[in-house]
N, C-alpha and C positions, 0 to 999 in steps of 0.2 A: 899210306892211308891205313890208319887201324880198325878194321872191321870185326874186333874180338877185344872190346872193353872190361876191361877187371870186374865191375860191376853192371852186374845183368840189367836193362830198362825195370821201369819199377812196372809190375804187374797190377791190374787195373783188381782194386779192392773190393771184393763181393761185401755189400752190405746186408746178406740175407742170410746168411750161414756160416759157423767161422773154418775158415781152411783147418783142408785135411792132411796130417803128420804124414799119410803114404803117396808117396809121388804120384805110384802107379794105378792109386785107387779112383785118382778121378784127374783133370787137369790139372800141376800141379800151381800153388802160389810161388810168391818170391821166393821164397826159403830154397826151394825145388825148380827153378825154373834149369835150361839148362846155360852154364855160364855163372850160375851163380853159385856154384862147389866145382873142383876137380872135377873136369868128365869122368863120366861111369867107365868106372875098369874095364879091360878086354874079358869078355866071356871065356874062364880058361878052359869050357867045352870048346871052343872056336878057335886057335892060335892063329889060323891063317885071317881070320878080319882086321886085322893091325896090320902095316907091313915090317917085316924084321926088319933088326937094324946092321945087316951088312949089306956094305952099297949094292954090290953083284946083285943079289934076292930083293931088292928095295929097288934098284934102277925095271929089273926085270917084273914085277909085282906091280908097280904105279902103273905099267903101262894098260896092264890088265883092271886093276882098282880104280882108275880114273875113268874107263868106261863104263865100268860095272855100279860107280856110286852115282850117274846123274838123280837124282830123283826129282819130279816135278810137282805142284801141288796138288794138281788136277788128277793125279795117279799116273802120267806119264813118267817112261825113264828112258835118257838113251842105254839101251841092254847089250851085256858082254854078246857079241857073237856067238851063233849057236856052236861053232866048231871050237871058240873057247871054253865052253861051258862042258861038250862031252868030251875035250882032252885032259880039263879040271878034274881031280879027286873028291866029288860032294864032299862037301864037310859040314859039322855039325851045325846045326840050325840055330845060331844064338840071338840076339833081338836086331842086331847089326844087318845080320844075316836072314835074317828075318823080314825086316824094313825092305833088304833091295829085291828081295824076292815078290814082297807085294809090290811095291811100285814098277816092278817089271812086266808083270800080270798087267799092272795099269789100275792093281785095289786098293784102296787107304790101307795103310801102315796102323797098327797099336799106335797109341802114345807114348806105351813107354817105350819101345821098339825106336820110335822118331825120336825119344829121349836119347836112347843110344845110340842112335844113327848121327846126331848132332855133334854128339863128345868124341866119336868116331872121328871126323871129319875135321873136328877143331883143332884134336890133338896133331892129326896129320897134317894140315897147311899151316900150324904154325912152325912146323921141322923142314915144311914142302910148300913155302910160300907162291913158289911158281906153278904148282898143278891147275891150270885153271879149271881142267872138269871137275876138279875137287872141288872149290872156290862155288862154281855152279852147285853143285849138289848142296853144299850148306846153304849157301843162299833159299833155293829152292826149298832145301829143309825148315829154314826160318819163316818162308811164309805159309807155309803149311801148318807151323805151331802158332806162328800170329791168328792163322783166320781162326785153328780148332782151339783155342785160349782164350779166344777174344783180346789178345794182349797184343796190339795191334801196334806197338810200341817197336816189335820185331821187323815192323816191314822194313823199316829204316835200317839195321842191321843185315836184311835181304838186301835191300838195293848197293848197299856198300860191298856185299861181297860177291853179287853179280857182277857190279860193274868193275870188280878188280878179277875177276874171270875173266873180262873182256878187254881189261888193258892186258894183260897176261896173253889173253891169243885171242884176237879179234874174232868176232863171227863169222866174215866171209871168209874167214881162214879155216873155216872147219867147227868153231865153237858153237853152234848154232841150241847149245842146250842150255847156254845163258841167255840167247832171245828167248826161248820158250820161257825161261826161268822169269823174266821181266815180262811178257804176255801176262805170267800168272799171276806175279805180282799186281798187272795194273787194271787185273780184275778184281784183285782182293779188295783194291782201291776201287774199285769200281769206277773206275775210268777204263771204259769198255771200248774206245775210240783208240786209245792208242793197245788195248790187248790186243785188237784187231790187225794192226799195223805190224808188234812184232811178229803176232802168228801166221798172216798171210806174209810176211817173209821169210817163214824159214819154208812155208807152204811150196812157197813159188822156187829156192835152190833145193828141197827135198822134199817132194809130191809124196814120195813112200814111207816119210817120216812121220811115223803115228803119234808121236810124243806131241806133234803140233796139232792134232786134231782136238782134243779134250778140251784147250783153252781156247783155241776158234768158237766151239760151240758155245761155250758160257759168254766167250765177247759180242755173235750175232745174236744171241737171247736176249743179253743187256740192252741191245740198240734196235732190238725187235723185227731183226731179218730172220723171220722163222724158217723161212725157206732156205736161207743159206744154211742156216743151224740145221738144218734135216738132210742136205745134203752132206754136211762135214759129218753127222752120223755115221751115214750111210758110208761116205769114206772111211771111217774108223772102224766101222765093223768089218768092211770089208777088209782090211788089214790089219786087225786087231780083236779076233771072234773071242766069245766069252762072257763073265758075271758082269763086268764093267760097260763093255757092247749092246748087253743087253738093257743096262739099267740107262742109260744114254736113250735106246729107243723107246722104253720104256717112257722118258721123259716127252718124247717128241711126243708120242701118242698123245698122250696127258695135255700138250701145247695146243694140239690138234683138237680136242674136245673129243679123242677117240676114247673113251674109258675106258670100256672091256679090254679093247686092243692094250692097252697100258695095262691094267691088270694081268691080263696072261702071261706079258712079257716079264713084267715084274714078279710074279710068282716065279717062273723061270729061272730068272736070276737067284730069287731066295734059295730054291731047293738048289741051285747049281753051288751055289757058295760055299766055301774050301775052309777059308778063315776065318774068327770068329769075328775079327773087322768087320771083314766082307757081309758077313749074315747080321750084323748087326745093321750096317748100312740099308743093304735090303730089305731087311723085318721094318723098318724105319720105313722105307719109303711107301709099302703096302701102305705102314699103317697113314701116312698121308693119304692116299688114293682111295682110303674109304673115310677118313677123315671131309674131305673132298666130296662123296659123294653122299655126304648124310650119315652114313651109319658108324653111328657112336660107341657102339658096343665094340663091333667091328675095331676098329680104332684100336679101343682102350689093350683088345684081345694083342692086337699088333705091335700095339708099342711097351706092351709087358714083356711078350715073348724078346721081343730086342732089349730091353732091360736083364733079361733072362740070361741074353749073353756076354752083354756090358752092362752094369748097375749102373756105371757113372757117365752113360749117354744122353748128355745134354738136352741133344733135338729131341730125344724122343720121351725125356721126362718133360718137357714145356708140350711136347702133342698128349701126350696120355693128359698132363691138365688140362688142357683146353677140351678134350672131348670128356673129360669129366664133369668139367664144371654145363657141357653138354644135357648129361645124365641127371644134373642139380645135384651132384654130388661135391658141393662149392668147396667144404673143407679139403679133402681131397687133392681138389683141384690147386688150393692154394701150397699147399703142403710141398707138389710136386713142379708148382713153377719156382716156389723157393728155391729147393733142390735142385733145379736145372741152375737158376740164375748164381747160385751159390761156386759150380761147376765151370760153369758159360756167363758174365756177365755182358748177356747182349742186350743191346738198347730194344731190341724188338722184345725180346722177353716181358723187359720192364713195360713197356704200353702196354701189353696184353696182360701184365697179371694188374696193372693201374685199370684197366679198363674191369677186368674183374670185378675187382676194391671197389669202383666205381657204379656197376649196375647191381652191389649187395648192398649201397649206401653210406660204403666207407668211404668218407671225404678225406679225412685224415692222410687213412693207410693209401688213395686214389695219389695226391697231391705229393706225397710221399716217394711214390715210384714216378711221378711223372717231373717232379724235381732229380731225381737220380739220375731220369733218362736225360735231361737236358744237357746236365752236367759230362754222363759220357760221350753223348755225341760235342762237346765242346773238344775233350780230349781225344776222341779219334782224330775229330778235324786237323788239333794239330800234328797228328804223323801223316796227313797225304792223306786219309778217308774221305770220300765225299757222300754225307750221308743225308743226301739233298732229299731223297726220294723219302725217306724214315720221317724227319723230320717233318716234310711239307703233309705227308700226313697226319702226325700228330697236331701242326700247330692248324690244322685245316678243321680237324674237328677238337681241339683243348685249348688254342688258342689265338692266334693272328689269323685270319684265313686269308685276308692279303699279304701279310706274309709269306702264307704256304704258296700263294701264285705268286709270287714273284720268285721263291727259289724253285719252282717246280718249272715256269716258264724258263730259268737257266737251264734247267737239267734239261727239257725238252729241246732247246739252242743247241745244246752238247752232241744231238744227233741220236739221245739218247729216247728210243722210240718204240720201247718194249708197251706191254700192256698195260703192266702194273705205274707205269710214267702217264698213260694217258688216259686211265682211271683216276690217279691221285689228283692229276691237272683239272681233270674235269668237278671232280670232285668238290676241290679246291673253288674251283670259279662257281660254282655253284652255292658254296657257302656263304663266297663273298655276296652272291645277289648278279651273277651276270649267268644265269643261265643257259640263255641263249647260245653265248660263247662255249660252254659247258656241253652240249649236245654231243658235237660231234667227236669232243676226245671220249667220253661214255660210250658211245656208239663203236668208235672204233675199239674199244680195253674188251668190251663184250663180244664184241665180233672177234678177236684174236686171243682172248684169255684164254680158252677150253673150258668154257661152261661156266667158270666162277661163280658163286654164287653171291660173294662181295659186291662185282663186276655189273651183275644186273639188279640189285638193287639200287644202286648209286645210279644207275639210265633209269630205272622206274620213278623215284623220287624225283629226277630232273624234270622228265616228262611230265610228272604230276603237276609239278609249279609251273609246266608251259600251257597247262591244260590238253596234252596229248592223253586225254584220260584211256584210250583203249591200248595201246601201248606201255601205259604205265602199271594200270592191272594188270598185264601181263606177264613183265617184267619181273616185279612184285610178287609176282604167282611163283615162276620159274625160279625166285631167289629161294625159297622160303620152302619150294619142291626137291631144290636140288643138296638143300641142308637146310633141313627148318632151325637149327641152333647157330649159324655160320657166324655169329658173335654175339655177348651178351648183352650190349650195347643197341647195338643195331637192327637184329631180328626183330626183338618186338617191337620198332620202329617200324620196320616193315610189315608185321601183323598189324598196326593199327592205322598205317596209310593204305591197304589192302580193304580193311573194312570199311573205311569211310569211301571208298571207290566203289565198295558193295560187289568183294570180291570175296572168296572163301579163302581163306588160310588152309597152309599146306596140312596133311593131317587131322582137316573139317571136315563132316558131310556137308554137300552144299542140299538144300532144304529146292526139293520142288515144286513151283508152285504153277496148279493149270490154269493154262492161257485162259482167259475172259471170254464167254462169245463172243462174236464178233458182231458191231451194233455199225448199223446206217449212218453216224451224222454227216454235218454239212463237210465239216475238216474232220481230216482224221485225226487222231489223237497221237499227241508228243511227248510220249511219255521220255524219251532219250534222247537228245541232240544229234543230228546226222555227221558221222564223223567226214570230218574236211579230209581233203588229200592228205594232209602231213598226219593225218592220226592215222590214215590207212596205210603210211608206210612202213615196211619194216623196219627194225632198229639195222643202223647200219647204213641208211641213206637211202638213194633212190632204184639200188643192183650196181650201178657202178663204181660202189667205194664210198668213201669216205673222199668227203670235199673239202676244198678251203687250204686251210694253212694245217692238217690232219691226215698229209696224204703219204704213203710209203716213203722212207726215208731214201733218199739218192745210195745209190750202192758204191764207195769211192774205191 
């Protein structure tokens, strides 16, 4: 099986800015991808990250190099043993060595670091066909550049040199960093039903192995077992303490609708951060958590200072626009999802800078980006992406909405039971005109999102059209409170179904006006409709869950 083709996949073509000549200056295009020139030479600060070529030093060296290279996507790696490590002579920290040292921590790696981590590993199993921990580590390496590339072309290349890891030396035989390696992979795919399956087996023959905890959490998030996800935390921090640990519970907080708690921790992590990776990750995810919680400025503050450490961070050039265009500062905003999409061509990008285009009255430039996106998610589909969840939102509100429910209904069949699936669902059913059906996925995305502000507006406008009007006010209220910009489409949709319910918008005064004496007649007077039981219920059902075909997905 040739898992190292002459010629690299072709790299998915930014149409919004033209590639940059420096590999390292941002992700890099075809020209630069890795495979597609000679691996990057050994660092000759480093001699020992190559292994010599006399067999003695090279039989004796793999043994140590093949545990020391796992790396996994999630930032797990299986790690040289501590008693190898203080009999080892530190040597000089080159990008190789660079690379295993973060993914050993459990922190994302540089890009170009994973650029030389690749050529690294290339050069080695084509001399050392039979290392399978080597075999695992590229693997693993390759979906970690497919996801941070968008060049999703690579998973196919991962799964080829996983699975020849695993003809090389089975997993129950010990190789258990090429199941984690194919966990990660089949999250990047986002088939979270089988991540699940490889991680709880390497879970279940190595309980203390932490490498399997990072891809646990992201496959229960996917399938919307929060609880298990907070438990697998909790395991990984507890055998795994540090910036990574932190930002992990950081997340759960965030799932939990605990905010502050999410923020504390989150800050935590920033100031602990070593690497500039690492603090860039960090400064990134702040700036999501007040992106999250309304404040815009906040945001923009966050995801400069993380541009500050990398210029060419994707995520956090498409959050600085979106909390620009926040601010009405639209050019801006477009300038910098360019610049992201240019870096990162993700199909998510493209909606939101089409949705953009789209609330400043560009039809053109709208139709534009949302022809682009259709086009990319055609080409993930064919490597194994399923990008059910992306799509059925777009074509739910730009175009089929029975379309978006029937692939949003697969994706929910798949076991896939997270928030953001049964917001879109409900979403989805709601546009088609079956509201009814629509309630209780809303009810539940709101009940389990952590506050979203997406989340309750899409229950408030369902409510509205069921005539649940005091709950829908509410809801409405709560969206618009908890980020009055939360998109530029959509808020002021929710400012003007808020007023026709004769509700104040977030950031109104509401106007008081004194109650009328109170007069004798025969009837008393009806100025308001007596809310029925289902208006007085809370969103979320009747206290005991979510009913119907809506309820906690089976734990297999």
């Amino acid at each position: 099986m040739d898992v190292m083709p002459q010629q690299p996949p072709e790299s998915p073509q930014s149409d919004h800015a033209p590639s940059s000549s420096d590999p390292y200056d941002c992700p890099p295009q075809t020209s630069s991808l890795p495979g597609s020139e000679p691996p990057p030479a050994p660092d000759p600060a480093a001699p020992a990250e190559l292994p010599p070529v006399s067999l003695h030093t090279t039989l004796r060296r793999a043994a140590v190099g093949a545990v020391a290279a796992a790396v996994l996507v999630t930032g797990a790696v299986v790690s040289v043993p501590d008693e190898e490590k203080e009999a080892a002579p530190p040597p000089v920290p080159g990008p190789v060595m660079r690379a295993l040292t973060a993914t050993d921590a459990g922190a994302p790696a540089s890009l170009a670091d994973l650029t030389a981590l690749i050529g690294n590993r290339q050069s080695w199993v084509g001399t050392h066909p039979s290392d399978a921990r080597s075999w695992a580590v590229l693997g693993s390496a390759y979906v970690e550049w497919g996801r941070r590339s968008a060049d999703v072309a690579y998973y196919g290349r991962a799964e080829q040199a996983l699975r020849r890891s695993l003809d090389v030396q089975p997993g129950d035989r010990g190789n258990t960093a090429a199941w984690v390696g194919l966990a990660a992979l089949a999250n990047a795919r986002h088939d979270f039903v089988t991540a699940k399956k490889w991680g709880e087996t390497v879970r279940a023959r190595r309980p203390k192995d932490w490498t399997a905890y990072p891809v646990l959490i992201d496959a229960y998030n996917g399938l919307g077992q929060y609880a298990a996800a907070g438990r697998a935390v909790e395991k990984f921090t507890a055998l795994r303490s540090g910036v990574p640990a932190l930002s992990w519970t950081a997340q759960m907080y965030r799932n939990a609708g605990r905010r502050e708690d999410a923020l504390a921790v989150a800050q935590d992590a920033a100031n602990r951060a070593a690497t500039p990776a690492e603090k860039t990750d960090c400064l990134f995810r702040l700036g999501e958590l007040a992106w999250e919680r309304g404040e815009s400025e906040e945001a923009v503050a966050q995801y400069s200072a993380a541009l500050r450490t990398d210029r060419a961070h994707a995520p956090s050039l498409a959050g600085r626009a979106r909390a620009l265009a926040a601010l009405g500062r639209t050019h801006e905003a477009q300038r910098d999802f360019r610049a992201a999409l240019s870096r990162l061509p993700s199909p998510a990008y493209m909606l939101e800078l089409g949705e953009l285009y789209e609330s400043l009255g560009l039809g053109d430039e709208s139709r534009g980006e949302y022809t682009k996106l259709r086009r990319t998610l055609t080409q993930e589909s064919g490597h194994g992406v399923d990008e059910s969840l992306l799509l059925g939102r777009f074509e739910a509100d730009h175009g089929d909405a029975s379309r978006a429910v029937e692939l949003l209904r697969a994706e929910w069949d798949r076991q896939h039971h997270s928030a953001a699936v049964a917001d879109a669902l409900g979403w989805a059913l709601y546009r088609s005109g079956d509201s009814q059906s629509a309630l209780a996925y809303a009810q539940q995305a709101a009940n389990t999102g952590g506050g979203t502000a997406l989340y309750a507006y899409h229950l408030g406008m369902i409510e509205q059209r069921l005539g649940n009007l005091g709950p829908a006010r509410r809801h409405l209220d709560e969206a618009l409170r908890t980020n009055p910009h939360f998109s530029p489409l959509d808020a002021p949709s929710a400012r003007q179904a808020l007023d026709q319910l004769g509700g104040t918008p977030a950031g109104h005064p509401q106007e008081v006006t004194p109650a009328p004496e109170p007069t004798p007649p025969a009837e008393p007077p009806q100025q308001f409709p007596e809310p029925s039981a289902q208006q007085g219920t809370p969103a979320g059902g009747t206290g005991d869950g979510v009913s119907g075909t809506v309820g906690d997905p089976a734990v297999t």
